[in-house]
C-alpha positions in Angstrom: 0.0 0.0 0.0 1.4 3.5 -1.3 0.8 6.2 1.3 1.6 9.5 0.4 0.0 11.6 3.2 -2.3 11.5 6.3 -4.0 14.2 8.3 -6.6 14.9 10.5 -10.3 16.3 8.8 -13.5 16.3 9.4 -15.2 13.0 8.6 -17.4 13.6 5.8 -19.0 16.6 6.4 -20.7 15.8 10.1 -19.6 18.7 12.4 -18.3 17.4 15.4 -16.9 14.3 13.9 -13.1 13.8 13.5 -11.1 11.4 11.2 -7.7 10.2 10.2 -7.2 11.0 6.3 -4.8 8.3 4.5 -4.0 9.5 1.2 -3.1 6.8 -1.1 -0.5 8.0 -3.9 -0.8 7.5 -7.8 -4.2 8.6 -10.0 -5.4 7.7 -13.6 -6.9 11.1 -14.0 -5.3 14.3 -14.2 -8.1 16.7 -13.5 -6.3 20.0 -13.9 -7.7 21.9 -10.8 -6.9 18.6 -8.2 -5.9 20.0 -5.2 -4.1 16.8 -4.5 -1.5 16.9 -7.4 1.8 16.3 -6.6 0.4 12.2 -5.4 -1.0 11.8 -8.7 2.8 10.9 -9.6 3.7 8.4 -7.3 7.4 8.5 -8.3 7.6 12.4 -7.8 6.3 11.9 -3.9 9.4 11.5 -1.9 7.6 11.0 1.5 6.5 7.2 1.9 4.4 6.3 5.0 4.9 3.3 6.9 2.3 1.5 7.2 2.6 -0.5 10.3 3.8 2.9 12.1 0.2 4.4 10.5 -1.5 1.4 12.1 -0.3 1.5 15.3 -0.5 5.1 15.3 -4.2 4.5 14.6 -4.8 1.7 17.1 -3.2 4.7 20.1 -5.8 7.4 19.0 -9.0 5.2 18.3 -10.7 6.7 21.5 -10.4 10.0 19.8 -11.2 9.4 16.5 -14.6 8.9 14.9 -13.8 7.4 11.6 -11.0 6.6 8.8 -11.0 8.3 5.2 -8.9 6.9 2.7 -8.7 9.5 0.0 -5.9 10.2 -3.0 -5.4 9.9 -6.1 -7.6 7.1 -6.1 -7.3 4.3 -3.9 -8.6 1.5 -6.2 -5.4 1.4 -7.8 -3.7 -0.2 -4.9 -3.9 -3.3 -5.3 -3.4 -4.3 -1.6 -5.8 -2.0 -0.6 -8.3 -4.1 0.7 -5.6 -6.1 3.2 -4.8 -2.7 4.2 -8.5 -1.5 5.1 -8.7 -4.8 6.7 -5.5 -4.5 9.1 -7.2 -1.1 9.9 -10.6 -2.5 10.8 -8.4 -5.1 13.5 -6.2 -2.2 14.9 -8.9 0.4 15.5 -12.2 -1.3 14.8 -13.6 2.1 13.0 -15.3 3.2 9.8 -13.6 3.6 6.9 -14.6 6.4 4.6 -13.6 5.6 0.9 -13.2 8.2 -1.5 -13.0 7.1 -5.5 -13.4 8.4 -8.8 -15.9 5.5 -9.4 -12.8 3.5 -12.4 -13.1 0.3 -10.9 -16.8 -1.0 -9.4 -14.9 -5.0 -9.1 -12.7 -3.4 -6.6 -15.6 -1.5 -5.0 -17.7 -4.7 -5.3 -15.1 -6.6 -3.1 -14.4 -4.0 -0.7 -18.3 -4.4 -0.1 -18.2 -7.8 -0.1 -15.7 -7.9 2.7 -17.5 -5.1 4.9 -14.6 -3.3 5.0 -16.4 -0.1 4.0 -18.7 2.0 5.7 -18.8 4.7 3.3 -18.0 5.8 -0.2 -18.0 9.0 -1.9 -17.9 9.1 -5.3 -17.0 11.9 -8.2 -19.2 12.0 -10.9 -17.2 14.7 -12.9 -19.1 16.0 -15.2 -22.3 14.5 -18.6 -20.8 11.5 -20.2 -19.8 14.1 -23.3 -17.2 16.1 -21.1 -15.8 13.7 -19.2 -13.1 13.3 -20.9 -12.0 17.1 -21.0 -12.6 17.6 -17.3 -10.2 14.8 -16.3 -7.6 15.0 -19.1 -7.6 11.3 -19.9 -9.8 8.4 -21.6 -12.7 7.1 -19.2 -14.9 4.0 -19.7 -18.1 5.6 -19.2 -19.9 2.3 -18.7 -17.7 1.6 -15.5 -18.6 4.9 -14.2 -22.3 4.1 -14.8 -21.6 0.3 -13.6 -20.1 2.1 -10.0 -22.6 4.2 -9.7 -25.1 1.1 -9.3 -23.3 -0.9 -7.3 -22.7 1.9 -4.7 -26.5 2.4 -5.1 -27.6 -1.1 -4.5 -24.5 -2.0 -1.7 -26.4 -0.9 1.5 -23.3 1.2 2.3 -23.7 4.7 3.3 -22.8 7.1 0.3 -22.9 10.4 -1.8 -21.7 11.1 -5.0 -20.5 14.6 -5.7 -19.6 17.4 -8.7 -17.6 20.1 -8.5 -19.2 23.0 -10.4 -15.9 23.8 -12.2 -15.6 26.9 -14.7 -16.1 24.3 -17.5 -19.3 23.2 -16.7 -22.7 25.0 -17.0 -25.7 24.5 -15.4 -26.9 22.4 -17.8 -23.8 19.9 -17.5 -25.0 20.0 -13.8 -28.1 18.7 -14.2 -27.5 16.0 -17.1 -25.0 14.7 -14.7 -27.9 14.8 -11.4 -29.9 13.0 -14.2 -27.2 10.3 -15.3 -26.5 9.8 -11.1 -29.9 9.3 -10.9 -30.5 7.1 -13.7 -32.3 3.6 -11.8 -33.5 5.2 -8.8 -32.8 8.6 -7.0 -29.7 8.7 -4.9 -29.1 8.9 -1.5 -26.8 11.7 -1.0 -25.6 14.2 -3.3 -23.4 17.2 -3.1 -22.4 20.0 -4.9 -19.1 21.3 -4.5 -17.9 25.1 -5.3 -14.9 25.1 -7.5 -11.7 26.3 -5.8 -8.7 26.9 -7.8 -5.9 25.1 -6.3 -2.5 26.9 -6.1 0.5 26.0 -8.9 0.2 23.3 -10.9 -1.6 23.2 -14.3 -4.2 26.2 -12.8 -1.3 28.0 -13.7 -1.5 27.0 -17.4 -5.2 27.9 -17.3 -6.7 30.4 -15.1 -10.8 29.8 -14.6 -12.9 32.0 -12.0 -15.3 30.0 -10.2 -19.2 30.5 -11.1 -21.1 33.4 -9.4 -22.7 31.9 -6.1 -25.8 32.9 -7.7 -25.4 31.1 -10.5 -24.4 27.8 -8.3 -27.2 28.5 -5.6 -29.1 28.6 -8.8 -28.1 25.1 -10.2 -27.9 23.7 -6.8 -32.3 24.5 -6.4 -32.6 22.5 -10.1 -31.1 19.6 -9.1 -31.5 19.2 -5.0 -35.1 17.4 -5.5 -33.5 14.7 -7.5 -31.9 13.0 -4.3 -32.7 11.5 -1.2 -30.5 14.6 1.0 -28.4 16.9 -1.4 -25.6 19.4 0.5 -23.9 22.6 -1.0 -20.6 22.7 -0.1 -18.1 25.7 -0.7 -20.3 29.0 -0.6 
C-alpha cells in the first residue's frame, strides 16, 4: 500500500466528527484543478508512509477518532488496498470512509463484499460528453455508470458529488444529477464550489469560479432529484 500523506479532517461533512485521512499516492486522472496533485505521480512523492507505524499510530488514537477516510489519487489502484482497510478494521475497529473516482466498481464490489467499508463517496465529474475534458484522460463511461449502481444497490452509506468547475454549465449540472440518478434517486448528493488550487496546471489555465448565484441557482434544479443533497463551498 502506497501512502503518500495522512492528516486529520473532518469525517465527511458531520460537524463534530473527527477522522484520520490516509491519502493513497498515484491517479489515472489528471483533472487540472486537483488539489491533491503532486500524489498523482507516485514517483515524484518522496515521503513514503509506513504502514505499520500508520496502524499502530491509529490503534493509540481510536478513543479520539470517529472514523477513517482513505482518500488520494484514487485508492482502487492499490492493489493491496483491501488487506490494508482490513488491518485497519483489526487495529482500531472504525469506519472507513472511501473516496473514489468511481474507475473500478470490481474493486468497490469486493471491498463491499468484505465489509470493509462504511462509506464511499464518489466523483461524478461532469455528462458522459465532457468527461473526458474535465479529467484530461480516456474514461470508460460504462464503468462509471456500472459504479454508480453498485454503490446504489451495496447498502453502504454514500454520496456522490460534482464540482461546479468553470467548464461546466448549469446544464452539464443537471444531465449529470440526471445520469447519477439514472435507476432510482440517490441517497446523497453534493455539490461542490470550485476552488482553484495553487501551482500546478491552474497555472497554465486560469478559470474564476461561477457566481454563487449562478451555483445557488443550479444547486435549487437539481436538489429534489436526491434523497439529501448538501452545497458545499459557498
Amino acid at each position: 500500500m502506497y501512502i503518500a500523506g495522512v492528516q486529520n479532517n473532518s469525517f465527511v461533512d458531520y460537524p463534530g466528527k473527527v477522522s484520520m485521512v490516509i491519502f493513497a499516492g498515484g491517479c489515472n486522472w489528471n483533472c487540472y484543478y486537483c488539489h491533491n496533485r503532486d500524489i498523482i505521480n507516485p514517483k515524484k512523492n518522496r515521503v513514503i508512509y509506513s504502514t505499520e507505524l500508520l496502524l499502530r499510530n491509529l490503534e493509540a488514537k481510536s478513543n479520539f477518532l470517529d472514523g477513517v477516510v482513505i482518500s488520494g489519487g484514487e485508492p482502487t489502484l492499490q492493489p493491496r488496498l483491501a488487506e490494508f482497510m482490513g488491518k485497519i478494521k483489526a487495529a482500531c475497529g472504525l469506519p472507513i470512509k472511501l473516496d473514489t473516482n468511481g474507475t473500478d466498481p470490481d474493486a468497490l464490489m469486493e471491498l463491499i463484499r468484505q465489509k470493509l467499508v462504511d462509506f464511499i463517496a464518489m466523483d461524478v465529474k461532469a455528462p458522459a460528453e465532457k468527461y473526458e475534458k474535465i479529467v484530461g484522460a480516456k474514461v470508460d463511461l460504462d464503468e462509471i455508470s456500472r459504479s454508480m449502481a453498485v454503490i446504489k444497490l451495496s447498502g453502504v452509506d454514500y454520496e456522490f458529488r460534482t464540482t461546479f468547475c468553470p467548464e461546466l454549465t448549469k446544464a452539464d449540472v443537471i444531465k449529470t444529477c440526471d445520469w447519477i440518478s439514472q435507476n432510482g434517486k440517490a441517497r446523497r448528493f453534493a455539490l461542490q464550489q470550485y476552488r482553484p488550487p495553487k501551482g500546478g496546471m491552474e497555472l497554465l489555465k486560469p478559470q474564476k469560479a461561477h457566481s454563487k448565484e449562478l451555483v445557488q441557482e443550479t444547486f435549487d434544479a437539481v436538489r429534489s432529484k436526491f434523497g439529501v443533497a448538501v452545497l458545499r463551498g459557498l
